[in-house]
N, C-alpha and C positions, 0 to 999 in steps of 0.2 A: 504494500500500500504506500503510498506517496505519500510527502510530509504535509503538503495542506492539508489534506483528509486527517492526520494524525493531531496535527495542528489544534483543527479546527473541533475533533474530537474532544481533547483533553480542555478545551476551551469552553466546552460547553458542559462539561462534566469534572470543571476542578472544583467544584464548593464538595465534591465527594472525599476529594483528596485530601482538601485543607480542615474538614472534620476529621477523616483519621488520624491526621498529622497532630493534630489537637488532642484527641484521644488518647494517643500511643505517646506523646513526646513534652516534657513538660514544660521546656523553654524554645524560645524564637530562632534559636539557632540548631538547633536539633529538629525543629521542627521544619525549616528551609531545609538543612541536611535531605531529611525523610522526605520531603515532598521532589526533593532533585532524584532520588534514587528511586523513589516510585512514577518518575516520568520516565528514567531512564530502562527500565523494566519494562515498561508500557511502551516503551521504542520497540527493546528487543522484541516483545510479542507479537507488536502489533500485524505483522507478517501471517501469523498461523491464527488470527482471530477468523474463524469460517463463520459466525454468525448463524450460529445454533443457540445461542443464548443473550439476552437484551444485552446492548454493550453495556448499560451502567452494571449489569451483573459481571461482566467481565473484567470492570473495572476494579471494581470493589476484589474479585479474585486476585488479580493481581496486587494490587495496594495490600490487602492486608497480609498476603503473605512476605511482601516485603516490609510491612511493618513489623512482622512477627520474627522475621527472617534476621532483621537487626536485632534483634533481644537474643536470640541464637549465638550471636557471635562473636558479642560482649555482655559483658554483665554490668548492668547501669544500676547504682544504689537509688530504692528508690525509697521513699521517708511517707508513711502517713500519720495523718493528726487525728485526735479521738472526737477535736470538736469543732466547729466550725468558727469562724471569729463572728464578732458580732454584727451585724447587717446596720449597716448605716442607712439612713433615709435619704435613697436619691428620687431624683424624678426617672431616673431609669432605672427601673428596678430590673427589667428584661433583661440587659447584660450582666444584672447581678446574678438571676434567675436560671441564665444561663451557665456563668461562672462554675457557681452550687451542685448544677446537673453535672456539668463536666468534675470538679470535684471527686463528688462521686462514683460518677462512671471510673472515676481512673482506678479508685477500688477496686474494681469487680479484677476477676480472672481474664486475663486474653482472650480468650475464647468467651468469658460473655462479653465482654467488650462488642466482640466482633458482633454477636448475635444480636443485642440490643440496638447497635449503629445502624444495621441493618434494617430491624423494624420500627427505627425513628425514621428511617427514608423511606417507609409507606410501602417497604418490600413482602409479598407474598410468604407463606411457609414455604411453601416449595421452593421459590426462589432463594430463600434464608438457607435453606437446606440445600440446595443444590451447592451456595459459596460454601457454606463452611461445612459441609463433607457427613451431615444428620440427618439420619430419617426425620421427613417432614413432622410425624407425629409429636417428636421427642422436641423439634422447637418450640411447640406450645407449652412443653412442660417449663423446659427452659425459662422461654420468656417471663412465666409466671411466678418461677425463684427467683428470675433477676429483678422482677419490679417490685418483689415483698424486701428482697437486698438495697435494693435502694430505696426504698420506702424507709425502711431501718436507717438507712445511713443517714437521711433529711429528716430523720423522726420525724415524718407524715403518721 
């Protein structure tokens, strides 16, 4: 496939990337890091992409194995807190809101990680299960530990 097409792909489906990156990585330079080497992966494939599966599912495949694929290769210390600091009164509270959730998610296990990011992007079970390698059944089970997990973590 040609670079505009590749181009123009990732161009229209990088708010996918810059959430994993977010996800998996906890400062702006690690996060650039991640986001460079999950384009760079997405070069290499983009050749044997047949289009059997929606590209945003292929992408997400791709990204988060590269995001996982970096945890593989070094070991990054990573530090959590028991409580959250205390919420200051802005008029934006959606980035705060945001913050929190992300917080949070960074808790979970990789693999929930992976699984919840996915059904925050209004992805199918099957489609959840085709990326990350589960029978479709077993992601509803899933999803429903992860959101009582985070439910616990934001004491909802």
């Amino acid at each position: 496939m040609e670079q505009p097409a590749f181009l123009a792909t990732i161009q229209q489906h990088q708010g996918i990337l810059h959430k994993l990156c977010r996800l998996y990585r906890d400062n702006p330079e690690d996060r650039e890091d991640l986001f460079q080497e999950m384009i760079f992966q997405l070069w290499k494939s983009f050749p044997s992409f047949e289009g059997n599966a929606k590209i945003s599912t292929w992408i997400y495949r791709i990204a988060l194995n590269t995001a996982l694929a970096g945890f593989r290769k070094r070991s990054i210390p990573v530090t959590y807190t028991d409580t959250f600091p205390d919420i200051p009164t802005t008029e934006n509270n959606t980035t705060l809101q945001q913050d929190q959730l992300f917080a949070a998610l960074k808790q979970l296990s990789d693999a929930d990680k992976a699984i919840i990011a996915l059904y925050l992007e209004d992805m199918s079970y099957q489609e959840i299960a085709s990326i990350v390698g589960i029978d479709e059944n077993y992601v509803g089970v899933k999803l429903n530990r992860i959101k009582t997990r985070i439910k616990n973590i934001l004491n909802l």
